[in-house]
N, C-alpha and C positions, 0 to 999 in steps of 0.2 A: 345521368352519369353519376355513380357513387365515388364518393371523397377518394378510395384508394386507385381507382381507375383515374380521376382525373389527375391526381398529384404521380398517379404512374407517367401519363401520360407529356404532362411538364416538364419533368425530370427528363423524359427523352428529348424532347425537343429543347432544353437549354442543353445534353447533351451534343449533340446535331450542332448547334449552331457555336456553339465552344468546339466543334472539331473544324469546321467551315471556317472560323475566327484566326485558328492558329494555323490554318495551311494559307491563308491569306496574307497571312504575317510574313516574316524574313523566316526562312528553317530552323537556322541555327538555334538553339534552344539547350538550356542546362536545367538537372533538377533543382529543385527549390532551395532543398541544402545550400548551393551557391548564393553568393550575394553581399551584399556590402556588409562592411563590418563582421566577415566570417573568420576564422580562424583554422588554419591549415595546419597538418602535422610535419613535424621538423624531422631529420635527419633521417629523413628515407623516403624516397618518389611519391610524387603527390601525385595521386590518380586526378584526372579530370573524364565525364565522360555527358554523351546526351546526346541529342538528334540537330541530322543537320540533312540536307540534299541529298540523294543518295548517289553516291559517288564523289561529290564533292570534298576537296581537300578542307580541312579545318586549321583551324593554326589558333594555338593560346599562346604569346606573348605574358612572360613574369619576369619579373629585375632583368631587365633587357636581354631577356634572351626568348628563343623562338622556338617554339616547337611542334610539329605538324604530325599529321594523319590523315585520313583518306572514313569516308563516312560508307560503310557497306549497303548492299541492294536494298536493307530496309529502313537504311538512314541512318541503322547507330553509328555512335563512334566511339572513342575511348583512349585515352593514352598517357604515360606519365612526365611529368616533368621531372630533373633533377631534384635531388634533395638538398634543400637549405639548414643554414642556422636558423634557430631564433631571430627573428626583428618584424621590422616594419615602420609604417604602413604601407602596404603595395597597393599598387594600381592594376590590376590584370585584363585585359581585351581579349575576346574571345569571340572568332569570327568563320566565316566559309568562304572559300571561292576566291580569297586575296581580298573581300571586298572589308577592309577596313573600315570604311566611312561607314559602313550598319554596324559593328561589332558590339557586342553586348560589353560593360565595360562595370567589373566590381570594383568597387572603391573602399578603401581605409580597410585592406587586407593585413592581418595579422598572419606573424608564422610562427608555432609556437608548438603547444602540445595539447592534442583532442582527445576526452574523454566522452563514451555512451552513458549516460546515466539511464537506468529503465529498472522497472517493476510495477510494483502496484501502486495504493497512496499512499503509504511511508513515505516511499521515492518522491511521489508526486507530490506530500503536505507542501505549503507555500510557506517563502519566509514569515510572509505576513500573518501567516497563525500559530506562527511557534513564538516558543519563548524569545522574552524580550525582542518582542516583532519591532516597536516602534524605535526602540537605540538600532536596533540592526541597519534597518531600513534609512534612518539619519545618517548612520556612519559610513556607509556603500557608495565609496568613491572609488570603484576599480575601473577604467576606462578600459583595459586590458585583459578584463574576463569578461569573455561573452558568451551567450546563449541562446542556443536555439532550440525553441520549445514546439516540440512535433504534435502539430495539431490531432485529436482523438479522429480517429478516422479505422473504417474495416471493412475488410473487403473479401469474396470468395475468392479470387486469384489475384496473385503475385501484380504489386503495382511496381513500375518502373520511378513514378516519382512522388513527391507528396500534395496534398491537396493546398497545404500553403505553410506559414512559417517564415521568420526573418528570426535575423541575430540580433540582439540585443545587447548593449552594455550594461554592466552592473552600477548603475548610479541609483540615486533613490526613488526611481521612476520605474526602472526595469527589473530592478530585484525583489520588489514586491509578490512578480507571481513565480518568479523562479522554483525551482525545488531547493528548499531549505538545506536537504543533506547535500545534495549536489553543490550547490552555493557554498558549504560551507566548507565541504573537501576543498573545491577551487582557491577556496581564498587562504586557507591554511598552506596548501601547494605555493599558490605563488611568494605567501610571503616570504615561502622557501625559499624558492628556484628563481622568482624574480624577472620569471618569464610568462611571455601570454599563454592563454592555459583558454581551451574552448570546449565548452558543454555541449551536446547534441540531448539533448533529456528528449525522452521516450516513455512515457508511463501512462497510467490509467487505472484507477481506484476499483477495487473489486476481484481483480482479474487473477487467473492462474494461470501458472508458468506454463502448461500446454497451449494458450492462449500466443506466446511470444517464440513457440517454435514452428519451424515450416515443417510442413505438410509432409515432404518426403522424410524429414529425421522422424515425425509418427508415425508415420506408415512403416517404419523398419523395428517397431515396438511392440510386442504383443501387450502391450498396457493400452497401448493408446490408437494402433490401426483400425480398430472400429470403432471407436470415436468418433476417426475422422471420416471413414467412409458411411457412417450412416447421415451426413450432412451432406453429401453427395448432391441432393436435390436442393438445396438451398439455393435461391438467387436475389440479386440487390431486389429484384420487387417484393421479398423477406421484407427486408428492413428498411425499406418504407413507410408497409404496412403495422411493423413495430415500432416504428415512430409516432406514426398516427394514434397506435393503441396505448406508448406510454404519455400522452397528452392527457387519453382520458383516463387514463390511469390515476394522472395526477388530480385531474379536477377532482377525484372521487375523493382521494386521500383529504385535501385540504378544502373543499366545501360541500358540509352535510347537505344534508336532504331537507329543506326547511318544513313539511310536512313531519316529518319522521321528529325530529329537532320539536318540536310544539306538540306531540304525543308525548314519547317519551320522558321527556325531563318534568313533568310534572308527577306532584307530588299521587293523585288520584289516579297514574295509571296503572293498569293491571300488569305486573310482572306476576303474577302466581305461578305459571305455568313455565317460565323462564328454569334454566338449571341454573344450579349456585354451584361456586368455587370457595375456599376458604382461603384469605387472602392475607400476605401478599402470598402468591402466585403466579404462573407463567403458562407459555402455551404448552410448553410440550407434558402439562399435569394438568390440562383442563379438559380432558375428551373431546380435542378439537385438531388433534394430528395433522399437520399440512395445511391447515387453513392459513387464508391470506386474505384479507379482507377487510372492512369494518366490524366493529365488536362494539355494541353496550354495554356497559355498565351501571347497574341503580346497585346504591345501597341506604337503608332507611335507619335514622337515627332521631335519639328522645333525646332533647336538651330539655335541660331544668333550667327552670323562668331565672336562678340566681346567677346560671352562666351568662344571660341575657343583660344583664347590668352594664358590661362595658360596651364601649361604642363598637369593639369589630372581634371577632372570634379569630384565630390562626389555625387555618386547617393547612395539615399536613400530609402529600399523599405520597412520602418516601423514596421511593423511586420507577415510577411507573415508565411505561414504553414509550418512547421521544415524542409520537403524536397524539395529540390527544386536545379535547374538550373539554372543559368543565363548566358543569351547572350546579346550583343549590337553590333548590325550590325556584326549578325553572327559569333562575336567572343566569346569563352567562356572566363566569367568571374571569377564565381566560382559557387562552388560544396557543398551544405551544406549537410549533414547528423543529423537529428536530434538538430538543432540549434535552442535551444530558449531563446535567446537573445531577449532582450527587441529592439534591434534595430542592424538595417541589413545595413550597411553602405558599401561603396566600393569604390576604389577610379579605375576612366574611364580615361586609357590616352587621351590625347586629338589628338592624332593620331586616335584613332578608331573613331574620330566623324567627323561630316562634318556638313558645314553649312546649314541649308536645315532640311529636314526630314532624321531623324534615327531613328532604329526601337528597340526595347527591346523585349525582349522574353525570358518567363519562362516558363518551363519545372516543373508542381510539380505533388507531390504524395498526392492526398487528401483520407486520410485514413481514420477508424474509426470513421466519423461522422465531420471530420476538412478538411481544406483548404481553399484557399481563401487568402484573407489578414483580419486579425485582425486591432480593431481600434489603435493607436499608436498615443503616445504623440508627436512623436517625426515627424511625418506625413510622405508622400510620395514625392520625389523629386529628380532632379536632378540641379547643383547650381555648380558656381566658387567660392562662397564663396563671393561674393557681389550680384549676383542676382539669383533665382533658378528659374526655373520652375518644377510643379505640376505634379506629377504622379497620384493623385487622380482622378476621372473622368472615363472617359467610355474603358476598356478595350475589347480586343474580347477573347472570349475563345474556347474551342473545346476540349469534351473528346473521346473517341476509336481511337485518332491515331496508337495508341500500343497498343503492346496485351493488351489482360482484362488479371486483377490479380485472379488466382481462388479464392472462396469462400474457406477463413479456416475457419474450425470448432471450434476451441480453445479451445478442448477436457476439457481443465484443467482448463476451466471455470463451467464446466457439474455440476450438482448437485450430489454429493455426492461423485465424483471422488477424489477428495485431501485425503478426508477423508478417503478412502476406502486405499492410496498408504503411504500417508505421516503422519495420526493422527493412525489408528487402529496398526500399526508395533508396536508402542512405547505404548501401554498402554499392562500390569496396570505397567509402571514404577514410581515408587514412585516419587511424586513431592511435593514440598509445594505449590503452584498457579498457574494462568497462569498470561501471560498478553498478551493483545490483543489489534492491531492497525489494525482496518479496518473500513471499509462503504463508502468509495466513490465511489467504485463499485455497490455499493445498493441507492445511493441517486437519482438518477429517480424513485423509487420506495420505495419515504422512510415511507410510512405508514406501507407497508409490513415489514418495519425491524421490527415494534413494536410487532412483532408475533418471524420474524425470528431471529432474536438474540438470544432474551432469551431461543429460543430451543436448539442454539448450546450448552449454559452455560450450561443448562439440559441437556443434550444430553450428553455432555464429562463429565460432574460430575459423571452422571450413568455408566458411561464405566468405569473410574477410579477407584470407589467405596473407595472414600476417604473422603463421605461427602459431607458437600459444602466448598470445598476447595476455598480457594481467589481466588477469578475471576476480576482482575485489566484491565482497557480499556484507551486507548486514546478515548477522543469528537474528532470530527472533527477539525480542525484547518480553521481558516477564510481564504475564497482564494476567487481570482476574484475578477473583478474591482467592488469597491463600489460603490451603488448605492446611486442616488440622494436625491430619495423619499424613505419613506418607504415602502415595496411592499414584497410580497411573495417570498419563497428560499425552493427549494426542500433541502438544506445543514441545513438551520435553522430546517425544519421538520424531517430530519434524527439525527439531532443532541438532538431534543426533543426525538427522539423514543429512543438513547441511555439513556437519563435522566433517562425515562421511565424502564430503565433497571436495574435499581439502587434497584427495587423492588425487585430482585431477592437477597437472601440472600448470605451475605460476597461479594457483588460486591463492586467495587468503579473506580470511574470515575477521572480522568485525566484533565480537562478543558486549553484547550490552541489554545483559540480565541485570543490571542496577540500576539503567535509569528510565525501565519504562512506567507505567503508572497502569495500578491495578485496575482501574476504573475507564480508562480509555486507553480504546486500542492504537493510538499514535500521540504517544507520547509528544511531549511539545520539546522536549530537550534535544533539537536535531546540530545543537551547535556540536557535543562531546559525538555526536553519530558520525557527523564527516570528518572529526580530527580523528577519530580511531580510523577511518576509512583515508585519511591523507598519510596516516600513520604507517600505516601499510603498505601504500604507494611508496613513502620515500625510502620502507627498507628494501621493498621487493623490486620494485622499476629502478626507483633513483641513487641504490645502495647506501643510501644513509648508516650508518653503523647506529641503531638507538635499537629500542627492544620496544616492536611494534605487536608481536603477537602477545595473546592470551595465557596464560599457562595450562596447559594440556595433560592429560594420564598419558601415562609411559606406560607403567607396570606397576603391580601389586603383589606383595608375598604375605601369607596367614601365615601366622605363631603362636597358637594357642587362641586368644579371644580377642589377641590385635592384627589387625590388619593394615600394614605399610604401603600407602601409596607416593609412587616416585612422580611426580613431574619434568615437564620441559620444558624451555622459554619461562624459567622464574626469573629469569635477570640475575639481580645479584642474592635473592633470596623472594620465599613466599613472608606473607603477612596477613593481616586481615584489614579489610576496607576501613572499617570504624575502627581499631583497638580492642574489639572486642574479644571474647573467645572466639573459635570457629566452629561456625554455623554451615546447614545444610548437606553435613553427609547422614547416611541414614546404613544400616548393616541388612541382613539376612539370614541365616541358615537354611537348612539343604531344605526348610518346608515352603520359603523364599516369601516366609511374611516379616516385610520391612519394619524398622523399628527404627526412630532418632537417634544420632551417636552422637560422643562425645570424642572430639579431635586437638591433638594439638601440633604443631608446626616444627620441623625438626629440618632447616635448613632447606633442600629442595623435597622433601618429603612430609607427608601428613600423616600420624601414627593415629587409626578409628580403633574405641572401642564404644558395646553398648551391654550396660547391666544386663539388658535385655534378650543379647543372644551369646552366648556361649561358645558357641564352634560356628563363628562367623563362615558364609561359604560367598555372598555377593554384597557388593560396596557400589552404589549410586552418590551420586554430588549433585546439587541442584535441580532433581528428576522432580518437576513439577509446572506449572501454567507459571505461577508466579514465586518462584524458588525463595524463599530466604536464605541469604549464603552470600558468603560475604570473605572468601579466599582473594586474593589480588596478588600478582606478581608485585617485582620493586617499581616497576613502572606505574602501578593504580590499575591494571588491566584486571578486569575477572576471570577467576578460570572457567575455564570450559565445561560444562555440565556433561554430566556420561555416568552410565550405569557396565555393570561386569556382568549380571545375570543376559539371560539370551536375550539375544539382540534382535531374532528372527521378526 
């Protein structure tokens, strides 16, 4: 019997005997979402719903009062109770048949106000990897904000509940894995409102927003219907057998070939025939397109006998791809996993070298579209610390020395899969909004967001049937190294298609192009992420009277070689974040090659001009991966990045 047939084979029969388990049991039964320590939403009908006897009356019991149902032909049930204030702790029993003495019974029930948190890993980073993780994590004494954290799970059709999950208190125990931004909207909110406030977090690192819609809002898209119909054939024995494959996936990644490992890295062996790169470099400039796999590395270097004098040499390899090997004359030096470190330093006894030619040799893992070496400030070398030489320059490489890694399928990237396992369990549970951090996953394709987003905010509205409930977003955050010139950004176009999203009613947007960090894509600063995202909540849900939004383009008028642009939400005037001049607008003429401006501040207006163009015809702000710009209402908000040239 082969591994995927037997492990097919298990999975059914623990299926089977977990259906056998629970018709054994009492019927009565609630989704996982329920459960001690949850937190219910306040001043409007609390849905209760789940399986029980068919036919059978139900009854939930809350703050002594009683309320019943009747369970239909296939057992479900569903109904709501009155709507409460704020308080607690409730005690809730929920039973069938009258028979009280089995009821299911939640304990240390809050009633307060539910918020979805969901997207990718922004949403998902942990307190405990953000900034000032360990005071955080100390000072997390909210007994009253809880959390429930919806286990990764995917599936090809519509689940009714979740695979498991509990609530959580925020003490220094539980807010560890939380979502840092969620965590931190929460605790800004309550310190607000002063009431229980309940997370339902939803997310998954990777993922794109077709990923978190169901099946029927794609299927009504000409973007995205065949999509989803060409997954048609897909079944759980899929992902399985993708489970199985990303195991060996992994072995390959993290332990060489010890055969291959004992060729290679020595100094005598023959790379002649190998092709060279000149380095640093990456994949997509090494005539290696789409590969995924292991890659060698040899490059050969003469040290002179005088750099030999100190006891260790400091080789420097800048910033190469997170996995990777290193040897020098066949000894191992070290072993990265996942390292991205702005710089890869090491220190080389000087017993392992010799005068003459020695050789270097890496071992990496160039995966999902990376490897290579990255450019690096900090450059390539090896040095006594009075003179180096140069690791830059022409390396050999060579991939299939090792197995190939199989192709994973990354099931839980699929369109409509999240949705189907991790968003439909949890509805119609009463919430007051969502908030949402995603799109880096969708920024090679960010025209398509301009369609695909506003379907999901559509999409979950109509499932919840609560209206248009606040639907709250982080923009992207500025990442990557900035650019010289002014020039095109699939992150400036994706960041417009959120703008764009703003259309959709009770949305609001988040803007925090200041504090992400060029060099990694999840900024660690998720404390100012959730206060601009509570910020929001308290003008748009909780009418707070403060000036939560960003400053936005109104309009602009040409007058010769300046160009006036009018903002909105400046509060009580625009400024710049540092004092400095303002930065990051750039002009055009009708040939529409962009040029840096020079801007100054005139109340709710920005007056551009650029020596460079003459009869300005388009005006961008921040149009870039990692903007420099530095416009801020009177609140410290940044404005909004946007360009006037076509938009199409």
């Amino acid at each position: 019997m082969t591994a995927i047939n037997y492990v097919t084979r298990h999975f059914l029969l623990l299926l089977a005997l977990s259906a056998i388990t629970s018709f054994s049991q009492a019927q009565i039964r609630l989704p996982k979402v329920f459960g001690d320590n949850m937190v219910l939403q306040r001043q409007q009908p609390i849905p209760f719903w789940g399986n029980a006897t068919a036919g059978q009356q139900v009854t939930v019991e809350l703050a002594g009062k009683r309320y019943t149902t009747r369970a239909d032909v296939h057992g479900k049930w569903k109904l709501k109770t009155d709507a409460f204030s704020h308080g607690g702790p409730y005690q809730i029993s929920v039973y069938e048949g009258g028979k009280k003495q089995e009821s299911i019974q939640l304990k240390n029930v809050m009633i307060g106000d539910v918020w979805i948190a969901s997207g990718q890993s922004n949403m998902e980073w942990q307190v405990s990897q953000s900034k000032d993780a360990q005071k955080e994590i100390r000072n997390a004494r909210y007994p009253n904000i809880r959390f429930f954290i919806v286990p990764h799970a995917k599936q090809v059709h519509l689940q009714d509940t979740l695979p498991g999950g509990s609530w959580v208190s925020m003490d220094t125990a539980g807010v560890k894995t939380a979502s840092a931004v969620a965590y931190f909207f929460a605790r800004d909110l309550q310190r607000d409102l002063n009431i229980p406030i309940g997370i339902v977090q939803s997310t998954w690192g990777g993922t794109p927003v077709e990923a978190w819609t169901s099946r029927t809002k794609l299927l009504s898209s000409d973007i995205t219907k065949d999509r989803v119909r060409v997954n048609d054939t897909i079944t759980p024995a899929h992902f399985i057998k993708d489970s199985l494959d990303l195991v060996k996936f992994w072995d390959i990644v993290y332990n060489p070939t010890e055969s291959v490992v004992n060729q290679v890295t020595k100094e005598k062996y023959d790379d002649a025939n190998w092709p060279s790169a000149v380095m640093p470099k990456t994949l997509k400039d090494m005539n290696m397109a789409g590969f995924e796999g292991i890659v060698w590395l040899r490059k050969e270097i003469t040290l002179d006998e005088s750099m030999l004098k100190s006891k260790e040499l400091e080789l420097e390899l800048g910033k190469p791809e997170m996995n990777y090997t290193l040897y020098v004359n066949g000894a191992l030096i070290a072993k990265t996993v996942w390292n991205a470190n702005l710089s890869h330093k090491y220190k080389i006894p000087a017993a392992l070298l010799k005068s003459g030619k020695n050789t270097i040799a890496l071992r990496m893992a160039f995966l999902w579209g990376g490897g290579g070496f990255n450019p690096s400030t900090e450059g390539m070398y090896i040095g006594d610390g009075q003179q180096r030489i140069t690791l830059t320059g022409a390396w050999k490489y060579q991939q299939n020395l090792e197995a190939a890694i199989p192709m994973i399928r990354n099931y839980h990237r699929y369109p409509a899969y999240l949705y189907n396992a991790m968003i439909n369990p949890l509805i119609p549970y009463g919430v007051k909004g969502f908030i949402w951090y995603q799109g880096e996953d969708n920024a090679s394709a960010p025209l398509e967001y301009r369609s695909l987003f506003p379907m999901l905010i559509q999409d979950w509205r109509s499932r919840w049937q609560q209206g248009n409930t606040a639907f709250l977003y982080v923009q992207l955050a500025n990442y990557m190294q900035r650019k010289q010139m002014p020039s095109e950004s699939d992150w400036a176009t994706l960041r417009e298609a959120q703008t764009m999203t703003l259309a959709e009613p009770n949305s609001g947007m988040a803007v925090i192009t200041d504090v992400g960090e060029a060099d990694d894509i999840h900024p660690k600063n998720k404390q100012e992420v959730g206060r601009r995202l509570a910020l929001l909540a308290r003008k748009q849900v909780y009418k707070d009277q403060i000036q939560a939004h960003s400053p936005m383009y109104h309009h602009h008028q040409i007058q010769g070689s300046v160009v006036t642009i009018t903002f909105k939400e400046t509060g009580t005037g625009l400024k710049t974040l540092d004092g400095a001049p303002v930065k990051g607008f750039a002009l055009a003429g009708a040939d529409g090659v962009f040029h840096w401006a020079t801007a100054k501040i005139v109340g709710d207006k920005v007056m551009v001009t650029s020596e460079k163009v003459d009869a300005p015809k388009f005006v961008r702000y921040a149009w870039a991966d990692n903007p420099e710009a530095n416009l801020v209402n009177s609140a410290g908000l940044p404005a909004v990045s946007f360009r006037t040239d076509n938009a199409n």
